[in-house]
C-alpha positions as CSV (number, residue, x, y, z in Angstrom):
1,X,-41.8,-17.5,18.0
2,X,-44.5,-18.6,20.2
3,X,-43.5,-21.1,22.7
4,X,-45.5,-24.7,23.0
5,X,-44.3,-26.4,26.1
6,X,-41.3,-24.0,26.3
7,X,-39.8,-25.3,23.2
8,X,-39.6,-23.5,20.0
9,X,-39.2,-25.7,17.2
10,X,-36.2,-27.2,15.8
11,X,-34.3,-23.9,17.5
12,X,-34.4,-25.5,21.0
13,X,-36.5,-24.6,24.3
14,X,-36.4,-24.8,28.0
15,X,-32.8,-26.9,28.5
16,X,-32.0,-25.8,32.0
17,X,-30.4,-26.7,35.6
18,X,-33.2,-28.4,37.8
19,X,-32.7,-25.4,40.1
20,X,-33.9,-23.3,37.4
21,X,-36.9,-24.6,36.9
22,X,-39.4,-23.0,39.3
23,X,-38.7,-19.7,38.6
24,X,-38.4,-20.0,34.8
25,X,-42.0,-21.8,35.6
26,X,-43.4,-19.0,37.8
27,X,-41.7,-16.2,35.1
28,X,-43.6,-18.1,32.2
29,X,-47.0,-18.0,34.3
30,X,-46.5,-14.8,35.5
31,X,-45.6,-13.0,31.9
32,X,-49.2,-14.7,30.4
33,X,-51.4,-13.4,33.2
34,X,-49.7,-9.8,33.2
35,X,-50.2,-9.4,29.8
36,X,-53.7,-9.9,30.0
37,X,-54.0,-7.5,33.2
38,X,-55.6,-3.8,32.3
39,X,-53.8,-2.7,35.7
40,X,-50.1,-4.0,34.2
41,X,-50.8,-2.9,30.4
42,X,-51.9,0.7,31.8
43,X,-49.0,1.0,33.8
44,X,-46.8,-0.2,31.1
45,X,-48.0,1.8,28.8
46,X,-47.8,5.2,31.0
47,X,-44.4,4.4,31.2
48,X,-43.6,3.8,27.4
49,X,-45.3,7.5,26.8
50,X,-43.7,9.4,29.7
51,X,-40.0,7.7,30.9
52,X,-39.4,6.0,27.5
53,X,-40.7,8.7,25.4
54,X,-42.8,6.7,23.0
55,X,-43.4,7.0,20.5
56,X,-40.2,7.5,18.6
57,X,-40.3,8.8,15.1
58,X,-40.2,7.4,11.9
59,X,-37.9,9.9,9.7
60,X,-38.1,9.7,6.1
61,X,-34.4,10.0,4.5
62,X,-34.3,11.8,1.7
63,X,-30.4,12.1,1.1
64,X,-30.3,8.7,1.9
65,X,-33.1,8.0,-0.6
66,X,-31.1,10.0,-3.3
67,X,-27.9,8.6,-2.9
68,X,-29.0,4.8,-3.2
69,X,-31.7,5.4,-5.5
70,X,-35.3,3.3,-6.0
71,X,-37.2,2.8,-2.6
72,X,-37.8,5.8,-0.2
73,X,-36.1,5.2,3.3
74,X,-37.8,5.7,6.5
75,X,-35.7,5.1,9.9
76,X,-37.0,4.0,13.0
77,X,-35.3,6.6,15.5
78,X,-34.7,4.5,18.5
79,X,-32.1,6.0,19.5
80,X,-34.4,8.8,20.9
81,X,-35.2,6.6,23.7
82,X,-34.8,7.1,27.1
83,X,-30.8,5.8,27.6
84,X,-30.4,6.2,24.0
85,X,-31.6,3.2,22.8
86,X,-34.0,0.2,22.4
87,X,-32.7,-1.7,25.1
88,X,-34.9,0.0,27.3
89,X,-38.3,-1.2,26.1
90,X,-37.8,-5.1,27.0
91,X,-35.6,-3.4,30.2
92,X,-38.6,-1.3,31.6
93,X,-41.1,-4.6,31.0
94,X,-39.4,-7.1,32.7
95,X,-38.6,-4.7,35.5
96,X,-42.2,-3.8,36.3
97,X,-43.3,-7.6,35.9
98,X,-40.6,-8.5,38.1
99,X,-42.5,-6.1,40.6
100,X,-45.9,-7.1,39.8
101,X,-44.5,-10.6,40.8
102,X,-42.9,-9.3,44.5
103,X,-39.1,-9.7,43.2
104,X,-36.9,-7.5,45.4
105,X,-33.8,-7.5,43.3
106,X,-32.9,-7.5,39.7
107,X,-30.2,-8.5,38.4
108,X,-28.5,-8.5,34.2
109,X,-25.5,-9.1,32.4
110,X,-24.0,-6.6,30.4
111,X,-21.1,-6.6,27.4
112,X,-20.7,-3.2,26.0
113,X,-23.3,-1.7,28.9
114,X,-26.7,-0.4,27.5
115,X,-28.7,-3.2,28.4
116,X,-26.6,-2.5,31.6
117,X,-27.7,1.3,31.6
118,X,-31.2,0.2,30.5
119,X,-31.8,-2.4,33.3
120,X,-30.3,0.2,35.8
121,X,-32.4,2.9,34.7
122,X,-35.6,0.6,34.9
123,X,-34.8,-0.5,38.1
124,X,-34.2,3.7,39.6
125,X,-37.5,4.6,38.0
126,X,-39.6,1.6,39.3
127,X,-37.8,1.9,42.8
128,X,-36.1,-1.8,43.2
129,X,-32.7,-2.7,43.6
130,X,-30.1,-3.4,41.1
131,X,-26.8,-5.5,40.2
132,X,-25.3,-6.0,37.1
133,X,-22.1,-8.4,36.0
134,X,-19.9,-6.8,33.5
135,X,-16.8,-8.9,32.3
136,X,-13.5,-6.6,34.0
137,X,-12.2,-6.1,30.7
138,X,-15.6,-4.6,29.3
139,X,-15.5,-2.9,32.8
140,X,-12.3,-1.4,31.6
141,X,-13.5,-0.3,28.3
142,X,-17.1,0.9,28.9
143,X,-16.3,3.6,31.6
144,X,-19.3,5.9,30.8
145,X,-21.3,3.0,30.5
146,X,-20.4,2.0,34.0
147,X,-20.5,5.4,35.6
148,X,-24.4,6.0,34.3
149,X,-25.1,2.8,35.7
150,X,-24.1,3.9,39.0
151,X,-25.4,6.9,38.7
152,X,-28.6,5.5,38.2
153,X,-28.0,3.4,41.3
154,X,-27.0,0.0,40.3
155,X,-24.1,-2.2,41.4
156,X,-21.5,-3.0,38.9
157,X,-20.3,-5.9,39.5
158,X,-16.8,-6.9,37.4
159,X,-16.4,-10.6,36.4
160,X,-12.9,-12.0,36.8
161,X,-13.5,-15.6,35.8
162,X,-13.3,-17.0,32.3
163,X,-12.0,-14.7,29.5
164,X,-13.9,-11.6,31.8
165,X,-16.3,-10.6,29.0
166,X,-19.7,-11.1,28.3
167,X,-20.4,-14.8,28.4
168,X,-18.6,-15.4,31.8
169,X,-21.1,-12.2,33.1
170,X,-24.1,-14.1,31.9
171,X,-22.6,-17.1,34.0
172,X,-22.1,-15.5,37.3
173,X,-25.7,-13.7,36.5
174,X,-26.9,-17.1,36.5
175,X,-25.5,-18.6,39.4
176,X,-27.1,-15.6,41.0
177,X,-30.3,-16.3,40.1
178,X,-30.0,-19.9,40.7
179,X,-29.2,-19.1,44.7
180,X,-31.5,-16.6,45.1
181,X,-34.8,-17.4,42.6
182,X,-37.5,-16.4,45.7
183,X,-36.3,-12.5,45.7
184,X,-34.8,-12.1,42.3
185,X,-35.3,-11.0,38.6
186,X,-32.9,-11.8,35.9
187,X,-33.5,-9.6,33.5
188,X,-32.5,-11.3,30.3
189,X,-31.6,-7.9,27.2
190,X,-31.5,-10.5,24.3
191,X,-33.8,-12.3,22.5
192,X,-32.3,-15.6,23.8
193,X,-31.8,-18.2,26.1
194,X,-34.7,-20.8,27.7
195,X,-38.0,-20.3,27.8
196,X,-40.0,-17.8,28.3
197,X,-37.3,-15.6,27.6
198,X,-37.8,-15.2,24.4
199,X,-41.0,-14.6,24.1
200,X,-40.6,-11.8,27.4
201,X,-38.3,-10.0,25.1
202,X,-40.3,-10.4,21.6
203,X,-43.6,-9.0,23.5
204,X,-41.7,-6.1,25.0
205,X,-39.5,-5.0,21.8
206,X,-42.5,-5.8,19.5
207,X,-43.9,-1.7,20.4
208,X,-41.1,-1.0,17.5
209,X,-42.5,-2.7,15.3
210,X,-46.0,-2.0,16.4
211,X,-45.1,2.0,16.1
212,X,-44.0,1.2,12.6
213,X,-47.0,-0.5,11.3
214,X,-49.2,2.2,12.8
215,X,-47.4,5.2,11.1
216,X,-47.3,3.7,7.8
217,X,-50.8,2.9,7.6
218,X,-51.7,6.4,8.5
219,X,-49.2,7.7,6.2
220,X,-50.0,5.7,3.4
221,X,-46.3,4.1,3.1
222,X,-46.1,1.1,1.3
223,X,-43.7,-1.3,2.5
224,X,-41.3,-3.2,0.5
225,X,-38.2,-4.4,2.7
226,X,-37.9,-3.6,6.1
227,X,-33.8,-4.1,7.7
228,X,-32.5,-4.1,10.8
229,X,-29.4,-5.0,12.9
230,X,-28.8,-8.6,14.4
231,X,-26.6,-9.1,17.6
232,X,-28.9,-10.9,20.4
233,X,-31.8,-10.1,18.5
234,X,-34.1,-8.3,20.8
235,X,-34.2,-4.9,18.3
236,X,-34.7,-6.8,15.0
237,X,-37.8,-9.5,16.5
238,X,-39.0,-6.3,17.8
239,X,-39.2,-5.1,14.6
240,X,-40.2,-7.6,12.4
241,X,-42.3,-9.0,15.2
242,X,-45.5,-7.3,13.5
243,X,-45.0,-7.9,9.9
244,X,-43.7,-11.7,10.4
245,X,-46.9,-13.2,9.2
246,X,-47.8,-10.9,6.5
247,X,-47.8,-13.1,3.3
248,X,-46.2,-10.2,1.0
């Protein structure tokens, strides 16, 4: 999925406002020369091991392995992450590049609320201030959602525009960003959207897949298949990520 010129084959690229531009620009810059820091990766990585609780384990199945038959089964507990989840590995990276970059403010969308809860706790553990747009109906339904975001000290902000769900959050996220690019972070949770976004994400869910590949080589596990879930995409590139250019 690397990007050349912010365009990623036939699947599209950087088609953006003008206004949108600079800081998707200074974001691309800013994500190459991070990654390449010691300072960043150590900081990153301290985080991963201690807030995150990396690494998560890889539990073999057996009753799942019996009941289906053939191929043992191993599962990838993300779910023992910090907030539950693996929304929190891209979450915690684009937070502590947004501070590495001077941002002030973060802001994200959020449907049914972890990347919500994710951004939010980020944004509490690397001390910088948060908003997030939630459509008012997924406001409605995602109570708990919205009270740990809170908790954590984020602004929920409900959407009343549109059909007030996710897309018309990621609108008024946008417009956001647009009038305010100098102090603020938008912190993209899928594996979407223009340029460099999708590589941000990739990088950042890509310690998944990296645990993975590290556990079954010391284990001696043999791969065959690997499967995964696919909404926005962030968990399953994360996963794959590793293994994408292995020729069996």
């Amino acid at each position: 999925m690397e990007s050349n010129q912010g365009f990623f084959d036939r699947f599209g690229g950087k088609y953006v406002a003008e206004v949108l531009r600079r800081p998707l620009d200074e974001l691309e810059q800013a994500f190459r020369r991070y990654m390449k820091d010691p300072r960043f990766l150590a900081e990153l990585h301290e985080i991963q091991r201690d807030y995150i609780g990396r690494e998560t384990p890889l539990l073999f199945a057996p009753r799942a392995t019996e009941l289906l038959g053939g191929a043992k089964i191993y599962i990838k507990l993300e779910g023992l992450a910090n907030t539950g989840a693996h929304k929190i590995n891209n979450a915690i990276g684009q937070v502590l590049l947004a501070k590495y970059m001077g941002k002030k403010r973060i802001i994200a969308e959020t449907g049914a609320g972890q990347h919500g809860v994710a951004t939010a706790a980020a944004c509490a553990k690397l001390g910088i201030d948060c908003t997030v747009y939630m459509g008012e109906i997924d406001v409605r339904r995602q109570q708990p959602n919205v009270a740990s975001m809170e908790l954590y000290g984020a602004k929920v902000c409900p959407v009343t525009s549109g059909a007030r769900t996710l897309k018309d959050a990621v609108n008024e996220a946008m417009r956001d960003w647009a009038a305010h690019p100098d102090s603020t972070h938008y912190v993209l949770g899928s594996a979407l959207g223009p340029a460099p976004f999708p590589d941000i994400v990739r990088t950042f869910q890509s310690v998944i897949g990296e645990e993975v590949k590290r556990e079954c080589e010391k284990r001696n596990i043999d791969i065959g298949a690997m499967v995964a879930c696919v909404g926005g995409g962030s968990n399953s590139i994360g996963f794959f990520s590793p293994f994408i250019d292995r020729d069996t």
